[in-house]
C-alpha positions, -999 to +999 in steps of 0.1 A: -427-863-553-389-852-566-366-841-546-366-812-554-402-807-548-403-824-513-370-800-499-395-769-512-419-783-496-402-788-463-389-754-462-420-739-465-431-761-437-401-749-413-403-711-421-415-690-388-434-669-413-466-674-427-463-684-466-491-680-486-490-686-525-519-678-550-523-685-588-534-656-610-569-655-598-559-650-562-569-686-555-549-700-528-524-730-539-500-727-508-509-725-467-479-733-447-483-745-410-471-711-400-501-692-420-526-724-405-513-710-365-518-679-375-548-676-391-564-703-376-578-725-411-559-753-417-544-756-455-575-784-467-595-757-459-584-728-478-569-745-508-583-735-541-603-709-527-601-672-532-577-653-505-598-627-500-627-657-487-609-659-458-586-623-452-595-590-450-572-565-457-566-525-439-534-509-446-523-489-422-512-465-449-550-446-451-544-435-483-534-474-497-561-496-512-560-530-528-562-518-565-531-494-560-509-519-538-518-545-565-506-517-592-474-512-571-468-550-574-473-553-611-449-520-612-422-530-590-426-574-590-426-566-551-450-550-521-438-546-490-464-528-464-481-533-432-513-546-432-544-556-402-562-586-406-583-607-386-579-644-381-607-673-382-616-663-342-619-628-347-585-612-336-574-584-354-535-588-359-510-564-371-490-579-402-454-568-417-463-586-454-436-592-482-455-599-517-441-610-546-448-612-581-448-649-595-442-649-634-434-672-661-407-674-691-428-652-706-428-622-678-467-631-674-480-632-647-492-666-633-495-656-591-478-640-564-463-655-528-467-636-498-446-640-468-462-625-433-451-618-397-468-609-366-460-578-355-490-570-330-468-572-301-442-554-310-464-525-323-487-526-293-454-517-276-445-490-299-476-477-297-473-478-255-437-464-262-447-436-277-479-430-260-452-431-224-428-406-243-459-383-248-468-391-211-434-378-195-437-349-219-468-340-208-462-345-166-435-320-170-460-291-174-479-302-142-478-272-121-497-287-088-494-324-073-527-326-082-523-321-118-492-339-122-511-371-106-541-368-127-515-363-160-497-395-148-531-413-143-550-409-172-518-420-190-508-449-176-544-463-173-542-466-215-510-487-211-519-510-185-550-528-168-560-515-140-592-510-115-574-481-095-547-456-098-535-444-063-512-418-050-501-419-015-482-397+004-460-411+034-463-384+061-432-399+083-420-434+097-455-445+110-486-431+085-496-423+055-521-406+035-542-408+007-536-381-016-559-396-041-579-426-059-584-428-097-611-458-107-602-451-149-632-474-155-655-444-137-635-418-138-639-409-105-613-391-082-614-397-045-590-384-020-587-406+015-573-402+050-545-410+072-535-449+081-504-462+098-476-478+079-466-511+098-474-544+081-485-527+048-475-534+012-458-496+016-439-502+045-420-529+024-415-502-006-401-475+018-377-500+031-363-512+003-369-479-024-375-503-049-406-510-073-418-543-069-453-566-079-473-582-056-492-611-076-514-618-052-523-598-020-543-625-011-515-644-004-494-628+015-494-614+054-504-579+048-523-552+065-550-536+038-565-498+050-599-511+034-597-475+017-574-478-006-558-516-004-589-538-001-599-577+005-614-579-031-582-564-045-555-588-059-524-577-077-504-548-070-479-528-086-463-505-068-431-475-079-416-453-051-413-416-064-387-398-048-381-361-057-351-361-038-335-393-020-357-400+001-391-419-006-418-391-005-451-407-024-459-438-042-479-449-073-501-481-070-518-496-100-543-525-085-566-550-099-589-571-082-574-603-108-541-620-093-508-620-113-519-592-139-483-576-138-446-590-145-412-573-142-413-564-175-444-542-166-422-524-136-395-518-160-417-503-181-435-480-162-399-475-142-390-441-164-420-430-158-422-430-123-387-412-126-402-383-146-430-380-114-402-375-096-386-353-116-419-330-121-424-330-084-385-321-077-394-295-105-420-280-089-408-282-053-377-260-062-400-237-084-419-234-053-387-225-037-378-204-063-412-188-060-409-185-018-375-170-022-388-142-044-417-137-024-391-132+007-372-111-014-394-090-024-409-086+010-377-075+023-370-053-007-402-034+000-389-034+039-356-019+027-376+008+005-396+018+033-370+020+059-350+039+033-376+062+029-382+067+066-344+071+069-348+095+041-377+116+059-358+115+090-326+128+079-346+154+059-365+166+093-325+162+110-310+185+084-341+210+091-339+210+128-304+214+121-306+241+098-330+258+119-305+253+151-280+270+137-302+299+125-312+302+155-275+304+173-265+320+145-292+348+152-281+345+192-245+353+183-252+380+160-278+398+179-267+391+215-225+385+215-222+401+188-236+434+201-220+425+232-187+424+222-196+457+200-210+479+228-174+462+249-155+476+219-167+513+219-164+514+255-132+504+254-123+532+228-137+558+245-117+550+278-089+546+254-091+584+246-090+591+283-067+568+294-040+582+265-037+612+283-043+605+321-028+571+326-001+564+294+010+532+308-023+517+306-022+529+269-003+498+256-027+472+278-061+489+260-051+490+227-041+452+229-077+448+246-092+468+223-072+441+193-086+410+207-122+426+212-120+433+174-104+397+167-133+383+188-162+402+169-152+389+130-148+356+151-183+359+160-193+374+129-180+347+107-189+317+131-222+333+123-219+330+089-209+297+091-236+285+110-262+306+091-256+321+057-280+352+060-259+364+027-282+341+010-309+359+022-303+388+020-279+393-010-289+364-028-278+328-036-249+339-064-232+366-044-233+344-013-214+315-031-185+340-047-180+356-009-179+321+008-151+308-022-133+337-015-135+341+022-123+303+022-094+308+000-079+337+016-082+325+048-058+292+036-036+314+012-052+296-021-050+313-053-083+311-067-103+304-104-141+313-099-163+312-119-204+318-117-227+323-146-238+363-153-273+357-154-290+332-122-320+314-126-329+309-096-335+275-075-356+263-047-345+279-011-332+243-003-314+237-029-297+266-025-290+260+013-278+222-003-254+237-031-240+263-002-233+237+026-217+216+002-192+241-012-191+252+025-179+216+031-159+210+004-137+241+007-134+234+046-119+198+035-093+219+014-085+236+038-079+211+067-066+183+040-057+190+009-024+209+014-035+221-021-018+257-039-048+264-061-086+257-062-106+259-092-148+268-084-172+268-111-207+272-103-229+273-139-263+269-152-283+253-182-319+252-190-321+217-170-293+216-150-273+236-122-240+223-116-214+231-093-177+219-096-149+222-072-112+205-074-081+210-062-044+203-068-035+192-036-027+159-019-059+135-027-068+101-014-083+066-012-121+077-014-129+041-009-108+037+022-119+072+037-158+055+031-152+027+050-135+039+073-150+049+113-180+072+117-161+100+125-134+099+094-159+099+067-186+122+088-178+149+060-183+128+028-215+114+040-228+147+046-217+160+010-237+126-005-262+130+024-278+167+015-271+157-024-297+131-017-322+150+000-331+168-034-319+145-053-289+158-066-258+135-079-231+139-062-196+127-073-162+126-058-132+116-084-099+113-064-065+094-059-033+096-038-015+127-049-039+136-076-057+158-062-097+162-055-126+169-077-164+172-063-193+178-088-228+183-081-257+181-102-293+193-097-318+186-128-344+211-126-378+203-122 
């Protein structure tokens, strides 16, 4: 043998890859060790004979078949692809293959050389890669523990021998619970009970937090439940799942064969067991999230119905009020009022007498006979106040230009007033509303405003009555005023108050020395 021929010869021989050369008829010429490991025929065996005598070919292409990757070859001098074969003992093997064209001086073709790997490892972990990635996709849209378990289970039991899947639950220092048992083999869910902690395989996981393996349970000093960790059982496997810090539950993969799991298995499963947690952490705040809502909207629905009883009740208030002061009103007008009348004419008649028969007394009864006068429009406007009969009797538009008037006389206001020629008119109590709060507002003019003029427009649309009233005077801090004691802003809240109560708006725009504007509106029904 040259040279030449015997260092070709050895490199084949030392190559990590399988070599396999064939003449043009697909008869084998060259089996290096590599292809003898393998495939499991040694090179006397194969030489001379057809390839396809001893390998089958798939591609994992579906669509690829030998006649067009043999096409390809001739097209391009090279194939490159990846193939499953099976070898002399009946293993099916995934192969990366590199095949080359073999050709003379000519450019004829005279065989080809194929160079092949082992790749079943390597896309068995792939395939468990991407079967794990789907997994932690799929555990995030568990809604209950339940589901997210079963998710978890039927995934990792595809990526890992096992003879049970089991979820436990650790209820504090001492016990734990079975939340459930998954046999993948059956398919069979079983939930379990309550056991204590000490001495068990968990006990050691809660302690330290950490995953660990167990090759054989057999051989160590542990306390088995008989429900869930048995005497036939051997290796465990075992992640802690912690939605928050703490370790809450724990996955166990067990088979009754010792040493079936490695670190690299743990590491594996590791991210995982991290997305568990993650899911359950999900769904415990969503929970929260869910409980929170459900409080708020209980206590939204409280609010609302202690609103509206607030609302009724300030309603039936502003009635009984109203009604009150009809009632005094009436009292004053009928009783004092005719009293102070009847005290008035007797004291005018005397006053005819006394004239002549008595002038000194003269000066004393015409003074009495002044204040008996001053005290009846007292009463007859206190009256008023308290009751605007005007209303009833000459009607809501009439009522409303005497009261603006009335009110700015008695503070020396010049006046703008304005009210629309033709009324339509509006609920009683509405009415009574749009009076006692001009009645209001004008009485705040004239205790506060230290204004010189005062506009009132009262006017009317087809779906709106509105009612404006503003002054030049001295303003102030409406948000102070608001928050400010009971008593201060007693005569704001009753302007937004009877708004309310028939659902008017009611809006107050004013500043420090800019004056005061209050408009009401009331959208007819």
């Amino acid at each position: 043998m040259s040279d030449s021929a015997h260092l070709e010869k050895t490199l084949l021989e030392t190559l990590g890859e399988a070599v396999i050369v064939t003449d043009r008829d697909w008869r084998i010429v060259i089996w290096n060790r590599a292809a003898e490991a393998l495939y499991g025929w040694k090179a006397e065996e194969v030489l001379n004979n057809p390839v396809s005598q001893y390998l089958s070919t798939q591609y994992e292409d579906p669509q690829e078949t030998t006649q067009s990757a043999f096409q390809k070859l001739i097209r391009d001098k090279v194939w490159r692809g990846r193939v499953r074969q099976t070898t002399r003992q009946g293993k099916t093997l995934w192969i990366a293959s590199t095949v080359a064209l073999l050709e003379n001086e000519q450019g004829e073709m005279i065989g080809m050389v194929a160079v092949n790997r082992d790749i079943t490892e390597s896309k068995r972990t792939g395939e468990k890669l991407s079967r794990l990635e789907q997994l932690n996709h799929m555990i995030l849209k568990g809604n209950t523990l339940d589901e997210l378990f079963y998710l978890y289970a039927q995934g990792i039991a595809g990526l890992l021998p096992c003879h049970r899947i089991i979820l436990w639950q650790f209820l504090d220092q001492a016990r734990y619970s079975i939340v459930w048992q998954y046999d993948p083999v059956a398919e069979r869910w079983k939930q379990g009970g309550e056991h204590p902690l000490q001495g068990t395989p968990l006990a050691a996981l809660r302690a330290m937090a950490q995953p660990f393996c167990i090759p054989d349970l057999t051989q160590g000093n542990y306390t088995l439940d008989g429900e869930s960790l048995r005497v036939e059982d051997h290796s465990l496997l075992l992640l802690p799942i912690r939605p928050e810090m703490d370790v809450r539950f724990a996955i166990g993969l067990v088979h009754t064969e010792p040493e079936m799991y490695r670190e690299n298995d743990l590491q594996f499963l590791l991210p995982s067991a991290d997305m568990l947690s993650l899911a359950l952490r999900q769904r415990e705040l969503m929970q929260e999230l869910q409980r929170q809502a459900e409080e708020n909207r209980r206590l939204y629905e409280k609010t609302r119905e202690n609103e509206a009883n607030l609302f009724r009740l300030s309603r039936a208030l502003m009635n009984v009020q109203e009604e009150e002061k009809k009632r005094l009103s009436r009292d004053f007008h009928d009783q004092l009022g005719q009293a102070i009348t009847a005290l008035y004419l007797n004291l005018t008649r005397i006053s005819a007498t006394v004239k002549t028969a008595f002038p000194d007394l003269a000066q004393n009864l015409e003074e009495s006979l002044q204040l008996a006068s001053s005290i009846l429009n007292q009463v007859r406007a206190l009256s008023l106040q308290l009751h605007p009969k005007m209303l009833e009797d000459l009607g809501f538009i009439t009522a409303l230009r005497w009261l603006a008037n009335h009110m700015a006389q008695s503070a020396g206001l010049s006046l703008t007033l304005s009210t629309p020629d033709a009324y339509h008119p509006m609920p009683r109590e509405v009415e009574l509303a749009f009076y006692r709060v001009a009645q209001e507002a004008l009485s705040n003019i004239l205790r506060h405003a230290r204004a010189m003029h005062c506009w009132f427009i009262f006017e009317q649309t087809s779906q709106v009555s509105r009612l404006e009233i503003r002054d030049n005077g001295c303003g102030f801090d409406l948000s102070r005023v608001r928050a400010s004691t009971f008593g201060k802003s007693l005569g704001l809240n009753n302007l937004y108050m009877r708004a309310e109560l028939i659902g008017a708006n009611l809006k107050i725009d004013t500043a420090p020395g800019q004056g005061t504007k209050i408009i009401m509106e009331w959208r007819h029904a």
